[in-house]
Backbone bond lengths (Angstrom), bond angles and torsions (degrees), N, CA, C in turn:
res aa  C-N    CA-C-N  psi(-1)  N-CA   C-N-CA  omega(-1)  CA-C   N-CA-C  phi
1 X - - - 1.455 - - 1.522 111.73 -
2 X 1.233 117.89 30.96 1.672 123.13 173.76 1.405 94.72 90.04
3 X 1.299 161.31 20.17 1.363 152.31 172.62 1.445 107.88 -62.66
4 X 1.357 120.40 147.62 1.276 110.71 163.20 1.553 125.78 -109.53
5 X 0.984 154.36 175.35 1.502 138.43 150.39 1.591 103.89 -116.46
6 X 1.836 96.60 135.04 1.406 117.59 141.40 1.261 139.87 -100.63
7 X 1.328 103.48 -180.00 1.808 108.79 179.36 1.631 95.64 -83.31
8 X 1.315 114.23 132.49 1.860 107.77 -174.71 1.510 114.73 -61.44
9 X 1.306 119.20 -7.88 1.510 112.95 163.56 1.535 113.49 -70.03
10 X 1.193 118.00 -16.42 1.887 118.72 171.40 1.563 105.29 -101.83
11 X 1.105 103.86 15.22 1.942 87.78 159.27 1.404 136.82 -69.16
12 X 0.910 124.75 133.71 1.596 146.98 163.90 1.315 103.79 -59.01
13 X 1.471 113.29 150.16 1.233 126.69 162.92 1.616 111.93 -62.77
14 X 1.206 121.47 -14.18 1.709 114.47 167.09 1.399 98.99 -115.26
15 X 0.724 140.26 23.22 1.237 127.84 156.61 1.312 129.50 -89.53
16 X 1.720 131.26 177.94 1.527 121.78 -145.19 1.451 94.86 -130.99
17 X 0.448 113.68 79.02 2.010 128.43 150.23 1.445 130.16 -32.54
18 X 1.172 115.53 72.70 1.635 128.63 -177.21 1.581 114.72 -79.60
19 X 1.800 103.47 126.77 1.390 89.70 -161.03 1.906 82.35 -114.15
20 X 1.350 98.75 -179.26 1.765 102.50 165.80 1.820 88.35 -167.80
21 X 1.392 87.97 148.12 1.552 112.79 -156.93 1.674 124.44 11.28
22 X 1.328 85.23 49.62 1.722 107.27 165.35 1.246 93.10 93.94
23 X 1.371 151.25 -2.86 1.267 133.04 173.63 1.389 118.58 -113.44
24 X 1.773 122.29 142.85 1.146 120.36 -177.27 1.432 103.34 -73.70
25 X 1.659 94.25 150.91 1.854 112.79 -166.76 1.123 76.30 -121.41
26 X 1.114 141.45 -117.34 1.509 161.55 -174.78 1.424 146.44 -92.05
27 X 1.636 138.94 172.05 1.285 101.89 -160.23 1.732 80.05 -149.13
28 X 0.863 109.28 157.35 1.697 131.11 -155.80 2.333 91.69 -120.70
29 X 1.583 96.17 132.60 1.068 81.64 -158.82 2.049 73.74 -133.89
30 X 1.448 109.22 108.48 1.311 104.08 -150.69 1.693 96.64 -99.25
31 X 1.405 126.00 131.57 1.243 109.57 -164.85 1.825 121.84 -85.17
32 X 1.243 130.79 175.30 1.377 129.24 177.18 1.361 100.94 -57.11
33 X 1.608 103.91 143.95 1.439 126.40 -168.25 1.927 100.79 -67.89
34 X 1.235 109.77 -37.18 1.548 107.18 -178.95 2.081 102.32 -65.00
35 X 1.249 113.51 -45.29 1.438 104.72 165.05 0.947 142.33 -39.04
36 X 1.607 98.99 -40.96 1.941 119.77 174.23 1.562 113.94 -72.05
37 X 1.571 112.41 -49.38 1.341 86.49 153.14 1.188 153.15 -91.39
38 X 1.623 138.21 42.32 0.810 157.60 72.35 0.999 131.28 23.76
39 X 1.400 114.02 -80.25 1.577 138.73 167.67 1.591 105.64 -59.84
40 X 1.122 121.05 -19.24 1.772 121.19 -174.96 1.644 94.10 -84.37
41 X 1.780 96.00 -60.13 1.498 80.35 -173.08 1.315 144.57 -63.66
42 X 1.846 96.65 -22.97 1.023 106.25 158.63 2.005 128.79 -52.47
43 X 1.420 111.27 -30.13 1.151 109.96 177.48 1.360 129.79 -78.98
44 X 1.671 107.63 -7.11 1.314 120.79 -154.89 1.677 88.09 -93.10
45 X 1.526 117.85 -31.53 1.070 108.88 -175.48 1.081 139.07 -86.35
46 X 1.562 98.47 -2.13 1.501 126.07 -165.58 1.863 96.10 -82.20
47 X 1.390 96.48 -52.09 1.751 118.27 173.84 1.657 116.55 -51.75
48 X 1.680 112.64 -51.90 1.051 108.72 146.13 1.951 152.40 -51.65
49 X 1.294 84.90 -13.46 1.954 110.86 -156.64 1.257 119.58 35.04
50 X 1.184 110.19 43.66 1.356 103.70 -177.25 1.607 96.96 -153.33
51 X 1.560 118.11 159.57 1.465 110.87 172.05 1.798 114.05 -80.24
52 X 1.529 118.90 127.04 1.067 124.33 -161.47 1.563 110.52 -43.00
53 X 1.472 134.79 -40.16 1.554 131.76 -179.85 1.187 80.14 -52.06
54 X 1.679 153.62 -78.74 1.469 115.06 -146.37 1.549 139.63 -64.67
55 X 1.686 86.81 -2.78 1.726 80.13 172.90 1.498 125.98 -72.42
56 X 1.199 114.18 173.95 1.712 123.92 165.49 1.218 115.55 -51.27
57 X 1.610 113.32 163.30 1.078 112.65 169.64 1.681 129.50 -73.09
58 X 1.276 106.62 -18.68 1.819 129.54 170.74 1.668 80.51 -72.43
59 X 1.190 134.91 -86.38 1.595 110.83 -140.87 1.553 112.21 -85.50
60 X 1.489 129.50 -4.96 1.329 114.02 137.67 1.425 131.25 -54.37
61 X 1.864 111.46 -34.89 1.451 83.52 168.75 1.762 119.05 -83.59
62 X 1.199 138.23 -9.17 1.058 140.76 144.81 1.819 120.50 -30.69
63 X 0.852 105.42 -51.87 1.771 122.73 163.26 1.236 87.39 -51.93
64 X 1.164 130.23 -110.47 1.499 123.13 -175.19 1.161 134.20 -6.90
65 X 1.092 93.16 -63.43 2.033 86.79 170.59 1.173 120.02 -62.07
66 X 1.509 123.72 -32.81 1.732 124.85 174.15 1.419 102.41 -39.72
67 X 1.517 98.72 -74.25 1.435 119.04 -165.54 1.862 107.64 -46.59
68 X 1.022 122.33 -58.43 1.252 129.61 166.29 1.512 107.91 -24.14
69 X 1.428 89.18 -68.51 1.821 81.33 172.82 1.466 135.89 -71.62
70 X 1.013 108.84 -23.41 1.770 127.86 161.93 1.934 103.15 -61.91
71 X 1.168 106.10 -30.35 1.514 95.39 161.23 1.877 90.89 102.59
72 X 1.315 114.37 27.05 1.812 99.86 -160.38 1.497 107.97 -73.53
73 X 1.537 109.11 -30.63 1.718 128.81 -163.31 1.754 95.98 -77.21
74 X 1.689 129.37 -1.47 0.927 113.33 -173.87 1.776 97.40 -109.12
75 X 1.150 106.40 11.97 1.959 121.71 171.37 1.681 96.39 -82.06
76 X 1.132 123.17 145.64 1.481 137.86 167.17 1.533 92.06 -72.17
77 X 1.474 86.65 135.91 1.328 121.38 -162.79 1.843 126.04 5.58
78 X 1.840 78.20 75.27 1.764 100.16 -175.27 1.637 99.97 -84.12
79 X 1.109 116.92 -24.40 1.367 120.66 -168.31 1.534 105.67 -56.41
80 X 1.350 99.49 -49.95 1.772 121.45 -162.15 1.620 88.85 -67.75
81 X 1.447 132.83 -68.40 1.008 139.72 -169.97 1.396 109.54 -62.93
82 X 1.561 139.84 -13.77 1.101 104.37 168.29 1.719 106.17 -99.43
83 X 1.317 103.42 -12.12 1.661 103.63 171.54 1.535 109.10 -60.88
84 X 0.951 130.25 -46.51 1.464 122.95 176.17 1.100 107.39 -67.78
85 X 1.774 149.46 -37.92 1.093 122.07 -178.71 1.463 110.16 -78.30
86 X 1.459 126.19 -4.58 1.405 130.86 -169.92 1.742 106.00 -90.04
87 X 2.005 120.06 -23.95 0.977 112.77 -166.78 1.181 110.83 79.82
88 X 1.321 146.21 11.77 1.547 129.37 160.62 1.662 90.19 -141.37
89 X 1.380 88.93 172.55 1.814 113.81 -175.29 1.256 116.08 -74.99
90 X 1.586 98.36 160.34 1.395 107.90 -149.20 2.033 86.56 -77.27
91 X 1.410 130.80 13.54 0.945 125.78 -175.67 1.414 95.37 -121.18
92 X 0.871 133.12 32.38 1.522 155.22 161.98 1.763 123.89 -103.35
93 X 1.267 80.64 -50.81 1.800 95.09 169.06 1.561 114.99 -72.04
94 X 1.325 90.53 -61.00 1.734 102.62 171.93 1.648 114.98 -26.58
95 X 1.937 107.98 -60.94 1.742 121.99 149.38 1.224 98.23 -9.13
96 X 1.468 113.47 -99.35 1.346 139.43 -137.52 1.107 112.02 -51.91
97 X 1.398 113.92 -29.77 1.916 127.60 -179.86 1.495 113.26 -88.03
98 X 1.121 104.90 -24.31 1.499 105.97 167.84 1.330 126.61 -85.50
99 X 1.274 102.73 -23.15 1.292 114.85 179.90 1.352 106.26 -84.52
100 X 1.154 139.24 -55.59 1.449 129.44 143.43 1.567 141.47 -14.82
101 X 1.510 107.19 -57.71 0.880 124.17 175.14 2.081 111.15 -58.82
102 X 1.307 103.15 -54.05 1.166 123.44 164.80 1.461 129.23 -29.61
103 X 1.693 107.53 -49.48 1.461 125.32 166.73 1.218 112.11 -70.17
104 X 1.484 127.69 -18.81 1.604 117.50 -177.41 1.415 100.94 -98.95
105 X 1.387 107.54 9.10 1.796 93.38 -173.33 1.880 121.54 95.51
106 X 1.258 95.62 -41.67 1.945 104.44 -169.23 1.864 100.11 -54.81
């Protein structure tokens, strides 16, 4: 998901520090959550082969629900960003989650 690794002498105060038998090995340098999805959507399309606006309206909302569960809508302003990579409005997505949401009852 875009992570990088360092040598644990270049760690950051957010960064992840992997030790093995008490000594630091390496350090996990985990990137901003708006990056990662990015990197999702980017993968979704790769899986798809195609850029996500050309799909249907059934497997965009399918996209949606992934992402939902991948947690993307809880990124600052994931909504907007996955509506633009989806080709419809962010009142389109909004749809798609309700409409979802709707079928499970919540």
């Amino acid at each position: 998901m875009g992570a990088e690794l360092l040598g644990p002498d270049r760690a950051g105060q957010d960064d992840i520090v992997l030790a093995w038998e008490g000594r630091n090995v390496i350090a996990v340098r985990l990137p901003q959550l708006s990056d990662s999805l990015d990197h999702i959507l980017a993968a979704m399309e790769r899986r798809h082969g195609m850029p996500l606006a050309d799909l249907d309206r059934k497997a965009k909302q399918s996209v949606v629900r992934t992402l939902e569960a991948r947690g993307a809508f809880s990124v600052r302003h994931g909504v907007e960003t996955v509506a633009g990579a989806l080709g419809v409005s962010r009142f389109t997505v909004y749809n798609y989650l309700n409409r979802e949401h709707a079928a499970k009852g919540e």
